[in-house]
C-alpha positions in Angstrom: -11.4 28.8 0.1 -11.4 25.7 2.5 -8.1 24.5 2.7 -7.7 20.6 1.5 -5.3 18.6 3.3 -4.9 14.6 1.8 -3.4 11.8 4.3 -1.5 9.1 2.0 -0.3 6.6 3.6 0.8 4.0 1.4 0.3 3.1 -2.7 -2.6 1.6 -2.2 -4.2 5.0 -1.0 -2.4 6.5 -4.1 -5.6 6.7 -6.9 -7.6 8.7 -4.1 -4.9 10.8 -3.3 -4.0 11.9 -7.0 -8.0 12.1 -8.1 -8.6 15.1 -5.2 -5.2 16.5 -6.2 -6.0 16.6 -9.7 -9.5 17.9 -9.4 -8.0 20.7 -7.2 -5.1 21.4 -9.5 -7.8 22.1 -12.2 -9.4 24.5 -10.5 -6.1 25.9 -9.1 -6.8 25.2 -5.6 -3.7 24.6 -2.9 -3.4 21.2 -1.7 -2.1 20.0 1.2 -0.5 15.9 1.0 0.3 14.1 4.8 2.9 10.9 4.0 4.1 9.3 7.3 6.9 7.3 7.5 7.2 5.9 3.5 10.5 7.5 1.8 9.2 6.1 -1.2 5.9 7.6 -1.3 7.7 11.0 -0.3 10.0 11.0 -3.5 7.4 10.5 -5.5 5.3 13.5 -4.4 8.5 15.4 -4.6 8.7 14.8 -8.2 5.2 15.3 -8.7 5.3 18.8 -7.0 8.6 19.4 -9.4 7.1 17.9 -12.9 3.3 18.8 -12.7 2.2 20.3 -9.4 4.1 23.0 -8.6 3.8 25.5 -6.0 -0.6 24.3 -5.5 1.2 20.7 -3.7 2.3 21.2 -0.1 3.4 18.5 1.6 3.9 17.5 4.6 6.2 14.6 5.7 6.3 12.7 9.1 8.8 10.3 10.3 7.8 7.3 12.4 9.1 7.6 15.9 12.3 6.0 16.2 12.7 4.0 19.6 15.9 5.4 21.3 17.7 2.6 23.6 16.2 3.9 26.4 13.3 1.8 28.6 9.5 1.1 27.6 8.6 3.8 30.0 10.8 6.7 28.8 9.9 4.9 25.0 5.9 5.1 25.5 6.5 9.2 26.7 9.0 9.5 23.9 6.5 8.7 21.3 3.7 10.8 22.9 5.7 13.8 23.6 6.7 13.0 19.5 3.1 13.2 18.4 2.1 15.9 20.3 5.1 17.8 18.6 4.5 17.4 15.1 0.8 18.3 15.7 1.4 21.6 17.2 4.3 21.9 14.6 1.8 21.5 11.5 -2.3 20.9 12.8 -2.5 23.3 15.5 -4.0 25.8 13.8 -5.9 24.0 10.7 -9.5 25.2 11.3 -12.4 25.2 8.3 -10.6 22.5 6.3 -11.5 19.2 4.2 -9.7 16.3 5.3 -9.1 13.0 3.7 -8.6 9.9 4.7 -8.3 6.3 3.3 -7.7 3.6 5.3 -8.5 2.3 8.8 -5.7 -0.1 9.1 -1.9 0.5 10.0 -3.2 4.1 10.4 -2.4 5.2 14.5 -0.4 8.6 13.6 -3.4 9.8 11.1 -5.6 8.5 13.7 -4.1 10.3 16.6 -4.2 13.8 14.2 -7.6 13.0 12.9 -9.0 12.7 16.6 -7.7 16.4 17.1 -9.3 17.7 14.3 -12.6 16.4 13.8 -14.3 19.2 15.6 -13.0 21.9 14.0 -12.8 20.2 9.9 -14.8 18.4 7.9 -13.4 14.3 7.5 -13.9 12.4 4.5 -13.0 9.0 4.2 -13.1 7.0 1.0 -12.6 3.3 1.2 -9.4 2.1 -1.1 -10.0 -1.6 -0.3 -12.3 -3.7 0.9 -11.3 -4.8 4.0 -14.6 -6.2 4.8 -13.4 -9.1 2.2 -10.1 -10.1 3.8 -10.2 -11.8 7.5 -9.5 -9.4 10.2 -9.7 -11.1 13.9 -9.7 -9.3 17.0 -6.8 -9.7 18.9 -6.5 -11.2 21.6 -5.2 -10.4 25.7 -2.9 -13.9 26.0 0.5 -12.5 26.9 2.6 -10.1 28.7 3.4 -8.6 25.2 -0.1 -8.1 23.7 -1.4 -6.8 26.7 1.6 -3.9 26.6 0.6 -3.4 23.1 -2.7 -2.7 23.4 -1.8 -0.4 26.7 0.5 1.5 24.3 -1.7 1.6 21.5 -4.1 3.2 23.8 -2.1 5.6 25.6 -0.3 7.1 22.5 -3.3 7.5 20.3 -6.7 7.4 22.9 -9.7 5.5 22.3 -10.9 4.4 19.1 -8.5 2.5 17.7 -7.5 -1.6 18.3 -5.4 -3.9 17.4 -6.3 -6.4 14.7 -5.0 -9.5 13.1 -4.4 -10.8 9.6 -4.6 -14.0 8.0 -1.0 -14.4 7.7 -0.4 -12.8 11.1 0.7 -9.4 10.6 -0.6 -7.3 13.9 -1.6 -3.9 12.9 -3.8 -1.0 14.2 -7.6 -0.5 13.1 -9.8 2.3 13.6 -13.1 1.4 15.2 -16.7 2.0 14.0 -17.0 4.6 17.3 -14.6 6.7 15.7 -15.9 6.0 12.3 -19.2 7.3 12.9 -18.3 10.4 13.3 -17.1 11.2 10.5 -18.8 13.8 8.1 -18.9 11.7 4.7 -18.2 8.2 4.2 -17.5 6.9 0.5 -18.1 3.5 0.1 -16.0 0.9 -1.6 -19.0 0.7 -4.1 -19.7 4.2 -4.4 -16.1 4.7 -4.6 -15.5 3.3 -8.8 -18.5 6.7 -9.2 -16.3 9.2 -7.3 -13.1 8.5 -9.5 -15.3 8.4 -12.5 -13.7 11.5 -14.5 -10.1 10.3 -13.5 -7.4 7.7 -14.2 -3.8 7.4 -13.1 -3.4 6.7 -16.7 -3.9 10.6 -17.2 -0.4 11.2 -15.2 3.0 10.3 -17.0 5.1 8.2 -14.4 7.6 6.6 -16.5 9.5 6.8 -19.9 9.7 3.0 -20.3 7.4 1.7 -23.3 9.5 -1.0 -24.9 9.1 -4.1 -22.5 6.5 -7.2 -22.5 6.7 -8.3 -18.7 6.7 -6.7 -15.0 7.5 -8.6 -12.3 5.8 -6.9 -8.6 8.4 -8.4 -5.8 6.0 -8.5 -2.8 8.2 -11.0 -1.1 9.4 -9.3 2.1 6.0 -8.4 3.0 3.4 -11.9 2.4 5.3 -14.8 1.1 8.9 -15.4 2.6 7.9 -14.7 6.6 5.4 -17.5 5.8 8.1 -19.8 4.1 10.6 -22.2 5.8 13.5 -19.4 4.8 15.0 -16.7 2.6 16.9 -19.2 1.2 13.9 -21.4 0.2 12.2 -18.1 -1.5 15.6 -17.6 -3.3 15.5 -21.2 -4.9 12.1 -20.8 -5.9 12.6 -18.0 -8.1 16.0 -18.5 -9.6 13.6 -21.4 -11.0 10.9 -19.1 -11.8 13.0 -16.9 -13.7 14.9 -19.4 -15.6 11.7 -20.0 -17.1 11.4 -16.4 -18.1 14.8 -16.0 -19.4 13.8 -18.9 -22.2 11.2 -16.2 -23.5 12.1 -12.9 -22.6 15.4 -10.6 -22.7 16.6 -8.6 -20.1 15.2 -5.4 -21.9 12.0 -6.9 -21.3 11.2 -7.2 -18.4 10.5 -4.8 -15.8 11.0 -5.6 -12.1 9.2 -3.5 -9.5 9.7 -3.9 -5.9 7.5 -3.2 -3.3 8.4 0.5 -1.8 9.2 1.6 1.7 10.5 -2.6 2.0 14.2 -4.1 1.4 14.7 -6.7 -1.6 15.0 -10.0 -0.7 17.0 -10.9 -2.9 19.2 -9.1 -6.4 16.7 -9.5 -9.7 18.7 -7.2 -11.5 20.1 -9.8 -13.3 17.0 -10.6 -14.7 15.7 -7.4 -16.0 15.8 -3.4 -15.7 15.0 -2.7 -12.2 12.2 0.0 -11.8 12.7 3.0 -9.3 10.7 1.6 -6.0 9.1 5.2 -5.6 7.4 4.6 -9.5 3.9 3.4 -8.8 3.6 -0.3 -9.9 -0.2 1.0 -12.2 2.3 2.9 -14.0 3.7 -0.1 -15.9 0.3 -1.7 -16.9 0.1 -2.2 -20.7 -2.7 -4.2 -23.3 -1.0 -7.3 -24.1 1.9 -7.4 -21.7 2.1 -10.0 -18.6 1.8 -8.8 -15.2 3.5 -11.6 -12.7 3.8 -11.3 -8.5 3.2 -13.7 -5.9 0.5 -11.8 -3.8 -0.1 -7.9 -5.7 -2.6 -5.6 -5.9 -0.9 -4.4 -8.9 -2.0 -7.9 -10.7 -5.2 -8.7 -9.4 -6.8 -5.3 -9.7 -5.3 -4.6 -12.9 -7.8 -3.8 -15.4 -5.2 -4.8 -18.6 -2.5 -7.1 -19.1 -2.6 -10.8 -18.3 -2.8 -11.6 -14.7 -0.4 -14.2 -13.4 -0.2 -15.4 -9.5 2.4 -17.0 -8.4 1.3 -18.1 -5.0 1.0 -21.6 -5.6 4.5 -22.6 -7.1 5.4 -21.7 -3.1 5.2 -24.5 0.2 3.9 -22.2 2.8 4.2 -23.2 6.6 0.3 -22.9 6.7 -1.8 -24.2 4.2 -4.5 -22.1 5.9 -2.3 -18.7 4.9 -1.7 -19.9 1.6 -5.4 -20.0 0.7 -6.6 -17.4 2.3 -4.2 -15.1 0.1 -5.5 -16.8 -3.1 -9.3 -16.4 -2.0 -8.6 -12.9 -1.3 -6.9 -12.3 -4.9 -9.9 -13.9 -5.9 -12.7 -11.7 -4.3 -10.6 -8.8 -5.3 -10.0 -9.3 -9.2 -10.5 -7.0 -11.8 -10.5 -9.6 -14.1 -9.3 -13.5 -14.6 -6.5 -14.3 -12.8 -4.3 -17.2 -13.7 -2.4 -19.6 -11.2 0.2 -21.6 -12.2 0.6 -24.8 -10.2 3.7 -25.7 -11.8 6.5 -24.5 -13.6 5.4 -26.3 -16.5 1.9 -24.2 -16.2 4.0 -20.7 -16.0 6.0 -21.9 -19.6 2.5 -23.1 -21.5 1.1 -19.4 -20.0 4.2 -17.9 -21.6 4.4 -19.4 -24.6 0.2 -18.6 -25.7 1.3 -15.1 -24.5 3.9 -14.9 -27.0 1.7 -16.2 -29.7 
């Protein structure tokens, strides 16, 4: 039996993940789950191994090397030494296996493992998004900084692997089309809706809540407030926002899920039941319920519920920023998304809702 090991890096990755785990858990078959760095996404597969998986889930759990105050130098060996640690510690000896991936972006530590394996394992990636949709620049030599970056990037992980940009100027890693070539089997984004074809994170039982007619997905830490003039503009905006809600909805109904592995911005729990970050945000997705967030996956690919952005209700330092985040909702909706340009538009959304 070829041993399966799963790299989950995120939520995002989180349908993939659970569709090979289920299919294996079927048939009995050991599986082996690599989370790096996400305390949130590490509860959760705890309590999956606990409530449904049992002694078939393994999982393996790597921290993020955590920069000493020592200088760069004794830093960039730290981290390498670190690496080279956990690998002989839990990959040294994986031989014959099936390896999944699903990502090439903010993924240097599965890249780095993924390198020393190829050889030896069969690699499977299977896109989660389309990354070919949202605008990825290569970035550029210009300072002192970037150049040490890239220098770093390179000498911890090896080649095959760069730096890249986002629209709203996030720097993050990306694995290269050199790298990606050899790998065994590639699943397209379009071939990927076949391969999850007998499987739906609507099988698995997340939560206990049913009675509730709203979620709110707080994805503010990550997109919207480093692009605004402050925390405290952000915090203005949705006390407004929610004193909209509060005309239509009670505190029992509304959910509030913040985004895992980041702090809150700011207290909601005034405003509704605060969800458990570690809960997947698909979890809460209901027929006939409204699904609100400023810039969430969550909404946009969600197949039921009504969609509600509310990216246009904020002033962003770039206008540029701002519409690139829309035009990537957009591209990437399940279904009709609505955008409120005022807070007017949110009520008269409410109110039909409640019709």
């Amino acid at each position: 039996m070829r041993p399966v090991y799963i790299f989950c890096e995120s939520y995002v990755q989180l349908e993939n993940t659970l569709s090979v785990l289920e299919q294996n858990h079927q048939q009995e078959k050991p599986s082996t789950v690599i989370i790096i760095g996400n305390h949130d996404l590490l509860k959760l597969f705890e309590n999956l191994r606990q409530t449904r998986y049992g002694s078939l889930l393994d999982i393996i759990y790597m921290p993020t090397w955590e920069h000493r105050r020592l200088n760069h130098i004794k830093n960039l060996l730290g981290e390498k030494r670190y690496l080279k640690a956990v690998f002989r510690q839990h990959f040294k000896d994986v031989r014959g296996a099936t390896i999944y991936f699903f990502c090439r972006v903010y993924t240097r530590y599965t890249f780095y493992i993924l390198k020393r394996l190829r050889t030896c394992n069969t690699l499977i990636y299977v896109d989660d998004r389309d990354y070919e949709k949202i605008d990825l620049t290569e970035v550029r030599t210009d300072s002192l900084i970037m150049l040490l970056r890239k220098l770093k990037l390179r000498f911890t992980c090896g080649k095959g692997i760069r730096l890249v940009r986002f629209i709203y100027g996030e720097i993050a890693s990306y694995i290269e089309d050199s790298f990606m070539a050899m790998v065994n089997q590639h699943i397209t984004y379009a071939e990927r809706k076949q391969w999850l074809e007998r499987f739906s994170l609507a099988d698995i039982s997340f939560v206990d809540e049913e009675n509730f007619a709203l979620v709110f997905y707080d994805t503010a830490d990550i997109f919207i407030q480093p692009n605004l003039s402050g925390k405290e503009e952000y915090c203005e905006k949705m006390q407004e926002i929610f004193s909209v809600l509060v005309k239509y909805f009670d505190n029992n109904q509304v959910l509030i899920k913040h985004h895992p592995a980041y702090e809150e911005t700011m207290d909601l729990s005034a405003y509704g039941r605060i969800v458990p970050a570690f809960i997947p945000g698909e979890a809460l997705q209901r027929e006939g319920i409204l699904l609100l967030g400023i810039f969430s996956k969550c909404v946009y690919e969600s197949q039921v519920g009504r969609l509600v952005s509310l990216v246009n209700l904020f002033n962003f330092k770039d206008q540029k920023v701002k519409d690139a985040l829309r035009k990537s909702m957009l591209e990437r909706a399940a279904r009709d998304v609505l955008f409120p340009e005022t807070l007017q538009d949110l009520e008269k959304i409410i109110q039909k809702s409640r019709e």
